[in-house]
N, C-alpha and C positions, 0 to 999 in steps of 0.2 A: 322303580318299575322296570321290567327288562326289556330291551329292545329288540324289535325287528328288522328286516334291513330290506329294505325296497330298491331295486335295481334301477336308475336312472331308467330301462328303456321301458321300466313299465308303468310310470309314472300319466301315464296317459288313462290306464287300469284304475289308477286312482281316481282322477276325475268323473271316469263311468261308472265309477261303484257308489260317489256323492249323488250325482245325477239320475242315478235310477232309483237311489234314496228320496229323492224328493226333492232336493236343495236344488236351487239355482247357486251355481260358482259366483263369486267376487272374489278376483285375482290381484295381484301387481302386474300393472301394463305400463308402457310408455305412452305419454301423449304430452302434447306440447311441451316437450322436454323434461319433461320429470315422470317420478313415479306417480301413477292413480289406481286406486283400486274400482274396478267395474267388471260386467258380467263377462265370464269366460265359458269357453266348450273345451280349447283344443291347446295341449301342453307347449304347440308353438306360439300362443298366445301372451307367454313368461317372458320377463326381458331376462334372456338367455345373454351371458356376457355382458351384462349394463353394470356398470360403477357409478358410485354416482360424490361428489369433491364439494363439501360444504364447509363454508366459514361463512362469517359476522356477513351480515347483508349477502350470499352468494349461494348460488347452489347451482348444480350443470352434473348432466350425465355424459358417460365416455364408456367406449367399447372397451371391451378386456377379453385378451385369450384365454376362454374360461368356458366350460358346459353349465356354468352354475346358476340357476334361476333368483339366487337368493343372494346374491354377492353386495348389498347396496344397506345402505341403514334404515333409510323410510323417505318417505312422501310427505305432500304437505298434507294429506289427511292423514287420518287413525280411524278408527271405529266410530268413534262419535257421529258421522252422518249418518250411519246404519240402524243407531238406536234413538237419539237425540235427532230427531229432524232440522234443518235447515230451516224447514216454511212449514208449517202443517196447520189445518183446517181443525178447530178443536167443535166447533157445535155452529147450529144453521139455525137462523131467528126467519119466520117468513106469515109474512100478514095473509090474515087470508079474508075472503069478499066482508065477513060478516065485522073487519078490525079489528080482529082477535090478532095475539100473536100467540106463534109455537114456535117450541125453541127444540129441537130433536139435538142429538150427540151426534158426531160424525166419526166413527170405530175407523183404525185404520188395517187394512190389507192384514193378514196375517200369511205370509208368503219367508217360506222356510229357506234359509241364506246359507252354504257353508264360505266363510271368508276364509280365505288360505295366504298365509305367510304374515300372521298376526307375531309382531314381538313382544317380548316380555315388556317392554315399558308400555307397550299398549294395553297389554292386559291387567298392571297396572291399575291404568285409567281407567277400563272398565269397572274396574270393582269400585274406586271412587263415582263416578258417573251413577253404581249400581244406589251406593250408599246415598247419594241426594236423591236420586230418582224413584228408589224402591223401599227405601227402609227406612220412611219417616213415617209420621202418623196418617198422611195420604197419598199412596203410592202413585205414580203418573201412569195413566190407563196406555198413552200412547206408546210406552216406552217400553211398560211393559208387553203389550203385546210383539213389539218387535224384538224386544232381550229372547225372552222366553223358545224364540226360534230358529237361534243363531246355536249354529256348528262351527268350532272355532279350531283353526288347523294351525299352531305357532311353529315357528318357525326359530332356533335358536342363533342368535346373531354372533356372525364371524365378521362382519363386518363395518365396526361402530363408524361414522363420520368423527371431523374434526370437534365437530358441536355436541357430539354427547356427553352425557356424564350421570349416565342411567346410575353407574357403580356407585357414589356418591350418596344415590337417593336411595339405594337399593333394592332398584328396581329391574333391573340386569348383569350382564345380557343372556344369562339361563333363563329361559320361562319355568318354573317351576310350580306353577297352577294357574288355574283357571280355565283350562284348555280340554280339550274333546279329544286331539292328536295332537302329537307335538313332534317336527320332524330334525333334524342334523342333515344338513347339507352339504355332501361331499363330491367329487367329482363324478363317483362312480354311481350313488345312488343315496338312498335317503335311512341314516334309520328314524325307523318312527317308534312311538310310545304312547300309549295310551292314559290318560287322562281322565275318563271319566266312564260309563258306561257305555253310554252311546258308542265311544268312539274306539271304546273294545270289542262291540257288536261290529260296527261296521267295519274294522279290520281283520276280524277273523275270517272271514272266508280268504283271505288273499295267502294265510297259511306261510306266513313271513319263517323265514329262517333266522334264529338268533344270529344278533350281530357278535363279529366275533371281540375277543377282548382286545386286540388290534386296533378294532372300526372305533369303539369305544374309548379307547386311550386315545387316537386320532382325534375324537369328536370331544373329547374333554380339555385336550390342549389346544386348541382349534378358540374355545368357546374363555379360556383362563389366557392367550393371547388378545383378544379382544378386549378383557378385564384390562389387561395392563397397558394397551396402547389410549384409553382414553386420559387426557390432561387435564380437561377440564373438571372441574367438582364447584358445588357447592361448600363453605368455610363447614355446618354444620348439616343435621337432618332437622333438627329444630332451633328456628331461630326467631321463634316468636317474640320471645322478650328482647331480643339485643334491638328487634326491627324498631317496636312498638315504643324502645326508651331511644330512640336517632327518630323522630317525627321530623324535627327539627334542623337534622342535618343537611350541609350545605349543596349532597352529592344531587337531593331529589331537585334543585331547581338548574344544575351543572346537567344533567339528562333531560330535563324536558326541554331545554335548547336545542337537545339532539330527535327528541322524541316528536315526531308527527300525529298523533294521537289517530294512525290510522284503523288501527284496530286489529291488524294481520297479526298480531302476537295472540292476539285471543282465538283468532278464526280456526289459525294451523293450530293452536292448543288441545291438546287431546282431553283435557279436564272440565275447561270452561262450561258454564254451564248460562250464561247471561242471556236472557231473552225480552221481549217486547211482545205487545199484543196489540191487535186493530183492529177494527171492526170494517168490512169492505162490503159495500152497500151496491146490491144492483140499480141499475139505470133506470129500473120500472117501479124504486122503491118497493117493492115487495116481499124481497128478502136479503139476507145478507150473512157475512161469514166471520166470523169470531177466529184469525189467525194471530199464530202465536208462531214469532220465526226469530233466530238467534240475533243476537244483540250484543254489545259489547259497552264495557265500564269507559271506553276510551270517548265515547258520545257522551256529547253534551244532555242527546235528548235522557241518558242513565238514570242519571241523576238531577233532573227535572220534578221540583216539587211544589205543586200550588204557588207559580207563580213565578219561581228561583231556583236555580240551576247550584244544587251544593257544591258540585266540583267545578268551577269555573272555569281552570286553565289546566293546561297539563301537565304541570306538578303534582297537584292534588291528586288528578284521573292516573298517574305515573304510578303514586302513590299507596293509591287504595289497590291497583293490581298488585304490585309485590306485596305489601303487609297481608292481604288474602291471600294470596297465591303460597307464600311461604312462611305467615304467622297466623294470622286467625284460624285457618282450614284446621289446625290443631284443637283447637275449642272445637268446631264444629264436628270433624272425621277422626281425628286420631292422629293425623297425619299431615305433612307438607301437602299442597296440591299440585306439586312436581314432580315429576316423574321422569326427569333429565332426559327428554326424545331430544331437546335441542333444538328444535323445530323455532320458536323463538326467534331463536340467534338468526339462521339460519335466512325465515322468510323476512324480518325485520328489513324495510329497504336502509337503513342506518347504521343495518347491523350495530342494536344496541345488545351487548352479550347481560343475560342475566345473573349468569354464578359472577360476572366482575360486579356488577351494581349492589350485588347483597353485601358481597366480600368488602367495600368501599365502606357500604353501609354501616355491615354492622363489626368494622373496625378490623377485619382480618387481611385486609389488602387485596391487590390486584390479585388471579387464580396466577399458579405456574405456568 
């Protein structure tokens, strides 16, 4: 699709033409030393010059002589909290004088989002996230009403971390769908391309000037550097079988020594999908709340059944994440459930790296 080319100073034009669309912004900001995505108005609101230096257990931002909003790899979220809730309220039980109970649904907000500086491996995740959450035989009421009103502005990355290895999974670092706009970020200004209907509607009135074949040879060597500075990979894209025939091997109980079963590999995970549910009872007994808030394989309470805990230690719990994450998901999707963000690596406080534990695994060695 051909591109237009947005002027770094009018970048602000953008934001007001989302805004009077109807979307609330969610941006990349800086806050407690990393990136977050949260509601934004105002183009000074971008970490303008922010780099951001990640390896095994590490991550830290640092200034750069740069006008660029977009210079960094990613945050410890992705998309996942905007459609998958954190905590969410799914139905209300409440007695009423005569000892009856009623149990009503509790619909969530339908409140129109455009997220700006989505990457390709996020987007990715989305459409895995899409495929558990929407296109089984009962699709999730909550998810869907928050999917369904998301404007999604990618962003293509020039700037992978040490911990990616999107290229590997093939999931970067071009976005090449899924997206509503999709921009290249250069010093001068932005091109953008359209994506989907919507997001040709809502570009046309800004009457973009083709970018020229310069902006585009720029933006393509730009985006095929990025390809080649990542190191890390996964040995395969499927490794279901080598995983599933090494159960046994000696490497899973060599990491859970290292492994603290805290759970932050799944949290920052842009895929994860593990949840728990409670029932939270008012003080006047009268009514009470059916929550349903993310969870992780890494708790004991996961895998708690009638009485016994199947994963007991963190071998096992070690375990069942990588053979899901990058063999069963095949049976289920199609697909690894990795999408090389890195993120992992990255939050892990042991910095345990995933492409070495598979590579161990399933017999192809430590990554280069």
């Amino acid at each position: 699709m051909e591109s237009g080319f947005l002027p770094r100073t009018r970048f602000q034009d953008f934001l007001d033409t989302l805004h009077h669309a109807g979307y609330r912004c969610i941006g990349p900001q800086v806050r407690d030393g990393a990136i977050v995505y949260d509601t934004l108005t105002r183009a000074e609101d971008f970490p303008r010059g922010m780099r951001d230096r990640q390896s095994p257990g590490a991550y830290r931002l640092e200034p750069a002589d740069s006008p660029r909003f977009f210079s960094w790899a990613n945050g410890p979220q992705a998309l996942k909290p905007f459609v998958f809730a954190p905590r969410e309220p799914l139905w209300r039980s409440e007695r009423t004088a005569d000892a009856a109970i009623h149990y009503s649904e509790i619909n969530p907000a339908e409140e129109p989002l455009a997220i700006i500086g989505v990457h390709a491996c996020d987007l990715a995740a989305l459409r895995l996230q899409d495929r558990h959450f929407l296109e089984g035989p009962f699709a999730d009421p909550g998810y869907a009403a928050r999917r369904k009103n998301l404007f999604l502005v990618a962003v293509h990355c020039t700037h992978p971390a040490d911990t990616c290895f999107c290229v590997s999974t093939g999931d970067g670092p071009r976005a090449t769908q899924g997206f509503d706009l999709a921009l290249h970020e250069s010093d001068e200004g932005y091109l953008v391309q359209a994506g989907s209907d919507k997001g040709r509607a809502l570009a046309a009135p800004w009457a973009l000037a083709p970018a020229t074949a310069a902006q585009q040879r720029d933006a393509d060597q730009e985006v095929e550097a990025a390809d080649r500075r990542q190191t890390r990979r996964l040995p395969a894209r499927n490794l279901r079988d080598d995983l599933f025939a090494n159960l046994a091997h000696p490497r899973w109980e060599e990491v859970a020594e290292r492994c603290l079963s805290c759970g932050n590999c799944t949290a920052v995970c842009p895929t994860c999908f593990c949840h728990s549910a409670a029932d939270e009872t008012a003080l006047d007994g009268r009514h009470s709340l059916h929550v349903r808030q993310w969870d992780s394989c890494f708790t004991q309470g996961h895998s708690y059944i009638h009485g016994m805990t199947i994963r007991a230690d963190t071998r096992t719990r070690y375990r069942q994440w990588l053979t899901h994450k990058l063999g069963s998901w095949h049976d289920q999707y199609g697909r690894s459930g990795c999408v090389g963000c890195g993120r992992c690596i990255a939050w892990c406080p042991v910095g345990i790296d995933i492409t070495e534990e598979a590579a161990v695994i399933c017999g192809g060695g430590a990554h280069g």
